[in-house]
C-alpha positions as CSV (number, residue, x, y, z in Angstrom):
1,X,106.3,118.7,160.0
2,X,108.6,118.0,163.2
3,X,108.9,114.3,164.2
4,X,108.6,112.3,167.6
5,X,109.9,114.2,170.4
6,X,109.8,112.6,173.5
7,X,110.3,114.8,176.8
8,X,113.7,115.7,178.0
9,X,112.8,114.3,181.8
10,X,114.5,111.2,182.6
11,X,111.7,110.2,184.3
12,X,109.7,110.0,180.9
13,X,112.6,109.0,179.1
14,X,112.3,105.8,181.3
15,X,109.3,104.6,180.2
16,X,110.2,104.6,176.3
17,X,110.5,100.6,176.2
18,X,106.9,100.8,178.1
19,X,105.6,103.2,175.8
20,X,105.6,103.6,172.2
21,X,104.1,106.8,170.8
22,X,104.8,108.6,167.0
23,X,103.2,111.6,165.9
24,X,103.2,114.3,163.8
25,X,102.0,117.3,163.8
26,X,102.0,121.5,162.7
27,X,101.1,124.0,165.1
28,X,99.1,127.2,165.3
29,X,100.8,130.6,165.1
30,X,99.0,131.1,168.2
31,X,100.4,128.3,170.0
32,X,102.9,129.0,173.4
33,X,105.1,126.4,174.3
34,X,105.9,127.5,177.8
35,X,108.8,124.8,178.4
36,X,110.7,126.4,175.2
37,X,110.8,129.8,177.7
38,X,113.0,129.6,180.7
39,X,112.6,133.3,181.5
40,X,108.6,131.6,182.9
41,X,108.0,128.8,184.5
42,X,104.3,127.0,186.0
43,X,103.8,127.9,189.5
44,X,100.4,126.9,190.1
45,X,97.7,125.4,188.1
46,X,94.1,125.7,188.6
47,X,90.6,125.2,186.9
48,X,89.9,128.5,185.3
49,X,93.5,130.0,186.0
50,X,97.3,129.6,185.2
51,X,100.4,131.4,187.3
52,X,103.2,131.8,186.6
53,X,107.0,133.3,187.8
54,X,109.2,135.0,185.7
55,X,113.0,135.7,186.2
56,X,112.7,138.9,186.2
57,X,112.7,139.7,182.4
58,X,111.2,143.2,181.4
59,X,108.5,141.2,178.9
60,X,106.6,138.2,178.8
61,X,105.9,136.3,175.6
62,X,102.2,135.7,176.7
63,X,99.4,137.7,175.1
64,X,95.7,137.3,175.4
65,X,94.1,135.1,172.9
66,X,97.3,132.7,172.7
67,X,97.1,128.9,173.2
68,X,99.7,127.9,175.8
69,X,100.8,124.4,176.5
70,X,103.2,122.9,179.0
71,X,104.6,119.5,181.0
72,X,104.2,121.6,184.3
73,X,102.0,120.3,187.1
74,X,100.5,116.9,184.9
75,X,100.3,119.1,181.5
76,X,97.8,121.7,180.6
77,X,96.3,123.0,177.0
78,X,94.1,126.5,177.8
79,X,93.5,129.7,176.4
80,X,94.6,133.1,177.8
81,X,91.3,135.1,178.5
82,X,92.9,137.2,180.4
83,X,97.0,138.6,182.1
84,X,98.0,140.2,184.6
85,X,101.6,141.1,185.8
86,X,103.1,141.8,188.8
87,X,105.0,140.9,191.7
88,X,107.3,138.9,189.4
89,X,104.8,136.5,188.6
90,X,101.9,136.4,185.9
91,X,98.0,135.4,186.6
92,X,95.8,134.4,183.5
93,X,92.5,133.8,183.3
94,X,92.1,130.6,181.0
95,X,89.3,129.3,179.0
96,X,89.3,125.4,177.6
97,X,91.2,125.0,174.4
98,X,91.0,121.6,171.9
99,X,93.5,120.0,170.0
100,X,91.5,120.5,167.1
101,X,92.6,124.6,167.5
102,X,96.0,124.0,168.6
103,X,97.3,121.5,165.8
104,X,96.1,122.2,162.0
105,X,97.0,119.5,160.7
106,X,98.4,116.3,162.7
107,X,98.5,112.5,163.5
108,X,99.1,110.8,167.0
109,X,100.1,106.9,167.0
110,X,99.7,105.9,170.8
111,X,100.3,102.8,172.1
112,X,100.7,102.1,176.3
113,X,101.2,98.6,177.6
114,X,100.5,97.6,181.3
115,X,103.5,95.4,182.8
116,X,104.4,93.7,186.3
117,X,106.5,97.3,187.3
118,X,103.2,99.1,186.7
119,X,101.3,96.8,189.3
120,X,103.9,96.4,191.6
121,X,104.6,100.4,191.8
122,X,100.8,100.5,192.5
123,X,101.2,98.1,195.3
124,X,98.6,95.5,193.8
125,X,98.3,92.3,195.5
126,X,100.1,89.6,193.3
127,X,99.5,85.8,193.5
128,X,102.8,85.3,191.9
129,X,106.2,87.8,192.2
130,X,106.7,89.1,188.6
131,X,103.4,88.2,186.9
132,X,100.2,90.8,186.7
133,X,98.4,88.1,188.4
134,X,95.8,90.1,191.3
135,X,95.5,87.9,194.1
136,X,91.5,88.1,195.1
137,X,91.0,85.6,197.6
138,X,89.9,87.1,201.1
139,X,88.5,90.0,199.6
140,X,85.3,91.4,201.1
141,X,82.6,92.5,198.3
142,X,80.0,93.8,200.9
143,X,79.5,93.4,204.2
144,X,76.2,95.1,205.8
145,X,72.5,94.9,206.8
146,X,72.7,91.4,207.0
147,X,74.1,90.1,203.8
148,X,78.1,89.5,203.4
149,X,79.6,88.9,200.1
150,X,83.6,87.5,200.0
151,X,85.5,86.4,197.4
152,X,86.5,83.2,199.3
153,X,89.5,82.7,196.2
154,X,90.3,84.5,193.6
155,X,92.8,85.4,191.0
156,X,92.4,88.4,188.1
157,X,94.8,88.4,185.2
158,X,94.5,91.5,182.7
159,X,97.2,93.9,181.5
160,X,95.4,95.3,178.3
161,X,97.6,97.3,175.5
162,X,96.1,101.1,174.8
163,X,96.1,101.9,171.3
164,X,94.8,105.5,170.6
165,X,95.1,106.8,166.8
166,X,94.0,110.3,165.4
167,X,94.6,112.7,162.6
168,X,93.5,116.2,162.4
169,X,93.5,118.1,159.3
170,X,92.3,122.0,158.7
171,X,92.0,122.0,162.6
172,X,89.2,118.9,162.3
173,X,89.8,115.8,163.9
174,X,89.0,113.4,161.0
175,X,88.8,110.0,162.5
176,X,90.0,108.8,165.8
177,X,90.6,105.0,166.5
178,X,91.0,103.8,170.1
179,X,91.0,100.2,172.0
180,X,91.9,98.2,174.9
181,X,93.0,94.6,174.3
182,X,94.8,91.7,175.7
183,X,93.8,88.3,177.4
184,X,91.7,87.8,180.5
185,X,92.0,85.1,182.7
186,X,89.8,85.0,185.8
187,X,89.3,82.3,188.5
188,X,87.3,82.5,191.4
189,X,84.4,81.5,193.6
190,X,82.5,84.1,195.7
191,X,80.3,83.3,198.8
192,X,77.4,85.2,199.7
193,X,75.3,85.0,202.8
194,X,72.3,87.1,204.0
195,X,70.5,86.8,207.1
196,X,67.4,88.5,206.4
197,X,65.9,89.9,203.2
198,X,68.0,92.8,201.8
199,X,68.0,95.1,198.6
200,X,72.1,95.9,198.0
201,X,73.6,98.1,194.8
202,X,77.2,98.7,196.1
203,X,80.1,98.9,194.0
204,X,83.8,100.2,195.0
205,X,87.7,100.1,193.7
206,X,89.8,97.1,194.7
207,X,92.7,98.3,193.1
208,X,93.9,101.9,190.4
209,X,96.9,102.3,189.0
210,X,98.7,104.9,187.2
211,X,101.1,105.5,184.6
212,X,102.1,108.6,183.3
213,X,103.5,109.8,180.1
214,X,104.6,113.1,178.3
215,X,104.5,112.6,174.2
216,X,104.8,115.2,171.3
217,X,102.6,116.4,168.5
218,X,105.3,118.3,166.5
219,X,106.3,120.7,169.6
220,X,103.6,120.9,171.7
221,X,104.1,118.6,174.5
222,X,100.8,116.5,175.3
223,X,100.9,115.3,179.1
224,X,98.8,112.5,180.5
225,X,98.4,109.4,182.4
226,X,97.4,106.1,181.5
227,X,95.0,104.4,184.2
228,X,93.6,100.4,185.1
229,X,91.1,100.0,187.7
230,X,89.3,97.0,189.0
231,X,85.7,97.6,190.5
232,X,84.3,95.4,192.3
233,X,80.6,95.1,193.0
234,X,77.4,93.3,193.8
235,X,73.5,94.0,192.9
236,X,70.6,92.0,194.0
237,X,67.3,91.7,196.1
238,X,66.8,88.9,198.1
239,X,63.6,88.3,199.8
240,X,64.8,86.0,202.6
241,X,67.5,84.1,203.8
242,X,70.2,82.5,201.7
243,X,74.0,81.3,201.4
244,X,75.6,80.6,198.1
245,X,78.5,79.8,197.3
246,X,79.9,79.4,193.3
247,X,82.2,80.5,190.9
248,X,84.2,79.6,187.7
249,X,87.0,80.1,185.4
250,X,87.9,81.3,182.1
251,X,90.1,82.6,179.9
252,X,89.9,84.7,176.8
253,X,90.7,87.6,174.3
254,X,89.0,90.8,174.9
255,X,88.9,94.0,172.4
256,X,86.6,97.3,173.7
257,X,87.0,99.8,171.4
258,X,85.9,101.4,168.5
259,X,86.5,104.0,165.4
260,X,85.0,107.2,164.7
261,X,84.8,108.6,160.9
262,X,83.5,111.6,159.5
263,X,81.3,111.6,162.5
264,X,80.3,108.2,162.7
265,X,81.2,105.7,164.5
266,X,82.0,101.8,164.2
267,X,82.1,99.1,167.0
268,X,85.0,97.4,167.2
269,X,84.8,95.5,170.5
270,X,85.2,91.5,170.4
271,X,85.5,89.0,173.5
272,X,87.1,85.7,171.6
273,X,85.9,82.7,172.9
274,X,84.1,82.2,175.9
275,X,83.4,79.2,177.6
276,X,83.6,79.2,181.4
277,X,84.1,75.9,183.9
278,X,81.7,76.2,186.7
279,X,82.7,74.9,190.0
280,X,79.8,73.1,191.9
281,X,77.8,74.9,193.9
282,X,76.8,75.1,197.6
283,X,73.7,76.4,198.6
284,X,70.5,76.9,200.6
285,X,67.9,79.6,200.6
286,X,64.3,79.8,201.7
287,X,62.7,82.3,199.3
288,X,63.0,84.3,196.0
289,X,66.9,85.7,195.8
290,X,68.7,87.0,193.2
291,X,72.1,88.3,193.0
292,X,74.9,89.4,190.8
293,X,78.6,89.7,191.5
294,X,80.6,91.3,189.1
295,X,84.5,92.8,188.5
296,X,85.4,95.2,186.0
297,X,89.3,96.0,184.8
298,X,88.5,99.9,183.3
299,X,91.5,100.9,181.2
300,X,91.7,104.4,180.7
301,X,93.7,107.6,179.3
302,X,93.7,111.2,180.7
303,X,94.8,113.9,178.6
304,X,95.6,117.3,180.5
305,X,93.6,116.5,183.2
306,X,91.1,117.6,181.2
307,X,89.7,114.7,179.0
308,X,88.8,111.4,179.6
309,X,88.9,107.7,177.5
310,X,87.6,105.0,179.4
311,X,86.8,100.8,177.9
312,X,87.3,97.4,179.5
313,X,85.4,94.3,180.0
314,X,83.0,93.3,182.8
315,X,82.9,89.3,184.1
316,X,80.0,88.6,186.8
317,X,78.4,85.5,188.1
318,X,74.5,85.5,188.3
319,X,72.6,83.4,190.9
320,X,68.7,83.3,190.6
321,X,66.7,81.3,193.1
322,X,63.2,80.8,193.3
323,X,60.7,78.7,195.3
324,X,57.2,79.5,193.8
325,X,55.3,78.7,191.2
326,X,57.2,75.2,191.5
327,X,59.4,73.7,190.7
328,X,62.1,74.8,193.3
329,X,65.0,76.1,190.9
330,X,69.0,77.5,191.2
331,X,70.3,79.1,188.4
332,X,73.6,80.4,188.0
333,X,75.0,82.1,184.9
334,X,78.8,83.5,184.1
335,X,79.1,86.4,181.6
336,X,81.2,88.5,180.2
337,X,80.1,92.4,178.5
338,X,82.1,95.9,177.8
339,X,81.9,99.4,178.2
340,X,83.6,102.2,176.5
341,X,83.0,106.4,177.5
342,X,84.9,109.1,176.1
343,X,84.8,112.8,177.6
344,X,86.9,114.3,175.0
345,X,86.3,117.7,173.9
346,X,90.0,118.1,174.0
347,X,90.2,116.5,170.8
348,X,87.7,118.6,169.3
349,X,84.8,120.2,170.7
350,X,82.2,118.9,168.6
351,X,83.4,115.5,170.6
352,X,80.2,115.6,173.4
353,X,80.5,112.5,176.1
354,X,79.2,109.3,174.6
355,X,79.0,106.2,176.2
356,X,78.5,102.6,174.8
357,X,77.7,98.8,176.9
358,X,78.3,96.0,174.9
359,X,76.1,92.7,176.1
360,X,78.9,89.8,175.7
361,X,78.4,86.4,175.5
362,X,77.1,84.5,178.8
363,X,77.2,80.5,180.0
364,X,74.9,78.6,182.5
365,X,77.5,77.0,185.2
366,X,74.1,75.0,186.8
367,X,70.7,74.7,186.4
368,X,68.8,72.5,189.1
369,X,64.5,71.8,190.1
370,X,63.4,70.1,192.6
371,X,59.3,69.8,194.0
């Protein structure tokens, strides 16, 4: 069994106070580590297909049917279906591989934190110089056919800590454990106008950033990224005219995630307290309307390029008006729920995509009837 092994990069070498990972793990005999052969290096990396250049040497150490895995161009795990030689370079055709085949017997310990240089790399929009405070206010939602939706002031606060745990054993993965935590605090207040009735779905990405790592299972060098995006987005029909204006703020703890053993698997998503302070509304409409604004922060990891984990909490702000049967009535309701997908076949292959939504706990800000 071979201990942690971090990268030799400097760039990677960087991040170690960022990012804490410990592992373990024993190769297959069919495994190719192509950093540990400087007569071949990565020239070009493709979907189906792997190139590379050679110094020259008279042999390669790459057959068909071996496993190779490399930092090189964001990390790749494939199987050689095919090689070809010539020109000083190599073409394979390449197949998808798991860890499951590549490691018998293993145990990854990952851990990624978010900080203010992760942000401020990204160029995020910060209310405050060294926090991971998003400055929102100003920020157009939707604007079209009539209706306009602005976050007249804002703020998002959520730098969540990726934990990722998983043992393989007789080239099975036997349980995998995976969450993104930390605390939430959101203020804001959103206005949204329309001008004549209007039917909107419409949902895009305020902000993505991206932090990379290279860690080690025994010697094979696992290369990836760790990703948080904020969506932004608003649904609704409404049947008329109408300008709202409302919001609130809240803070609280926020666990999506969950465990998977001997093919089952256990929820282990919790939102903490949640009790939101409405901020008064302004309003006017003059039919049926109903609306929803919501943001998401989506943490995520990416291994190879290949495989995807993806969990984070959604907050949204609900306005219902309606004018028949009377009484007259506004509702608007604050909420809070989480999602959590996994595309990861390049743990094992009998890991299919599975998705999960998580209703949270919600709070009416204001309730009002009049004749």
């Amino acid at each position: 069994m071979s201990l942690f092994r971090l990268s030799k990069s400097g760039l990677f070498l960087a991040l170690i106070a960022m990012t804490a990972i410990a592992l373990t793990g024993c190769p297959s005999k069919e495994v190719v580590v192509v950093d540990d052969h400087p007569e071949i290096d990565v020239s070009e990396v493709s979907e189906n297909a792997l190139e590379f250049v050679t110094d020259g040497a008279p042999s390669t150490p790459l057959e068909v049917g071996d496993i190779v895995v490399g930092e090189g161009h964001g990390g790749f795990l494939r199987r050689i279906l095919g090689i070809s030689e010539g020109g000083g370079g190599i073409f394979a055709d390449t197949g998808f591989v798991s860890l499951a085949e590549a490691v018998n017997a293993g145990q990854l310990d990952a851990d990624v934190q978010f900080t203010n240089d992760d942000f401020e790399k990204a160029g995020v929009k910060l209310a405050k110089a060294g926090s991971t405070t998003i400055d929102l206010s100003g920020t157009t939602i939707f604007s079209k056919d009539g209706l306009s939706v602005v976050i007249t002031r804002g703020t998002i606060d959520y730098a969540p800590e990726i934990t990722l745990d998983a043992v393989w054993a007789d080239h099975k993965l036997v349980s995998m454990e995976t969450s993104a935590s930390g605390p939430l605090t959101v203020d804001m207040d959103v206005r949204l106008q329309a001008t004549k009735p209007v039917t909107v779905s419409h949902e895009w990405t305020l902000w993505s950033i991206n932090k990379p790592f290279v860690f080690s299972i025994g010697p094979i060098p696992v290369a990836g990224s760790a990703r948080l995006s904020f969506p932004l987005g608003v649904t609704g029909t409404i049947e008329g005219t109408a300008a709202v204006e409302a919001g609130f703020d809240a803070t609280t703890f926020v666990t999506v995630g969950g465990k998977i053993e001997n093919g089952k698997w256990n929820d282990l998503t919790d939102f903490g307290s949640f009790e939101p302070n409405g901020h008064p509304p302004v309003f006017t409409f003059t039919s049926a309307a109903g609306a929803t604004v919501y943001l998401k922060a989506i943490a995520g990891l990416n291994l190879y390029g290949a495989s995807d984990l993806t969990g984070g909490p959604t907050v949204y702000c609900d306005a219902d008006a309606w004018l028949y049967p009377a009484p007259q009535t506004l509702r608007i309701t604050a909420g809070i729920d989480g999602d959590l997908g996994y595309e990861l076949g390049i743990f094992d292959l009998k890991l299919v995509d599975e998705s999960w939504h998580f209703p949270g706990p919600s709070w009416v800000l204001y309730e009002n009837s009049w004749n």
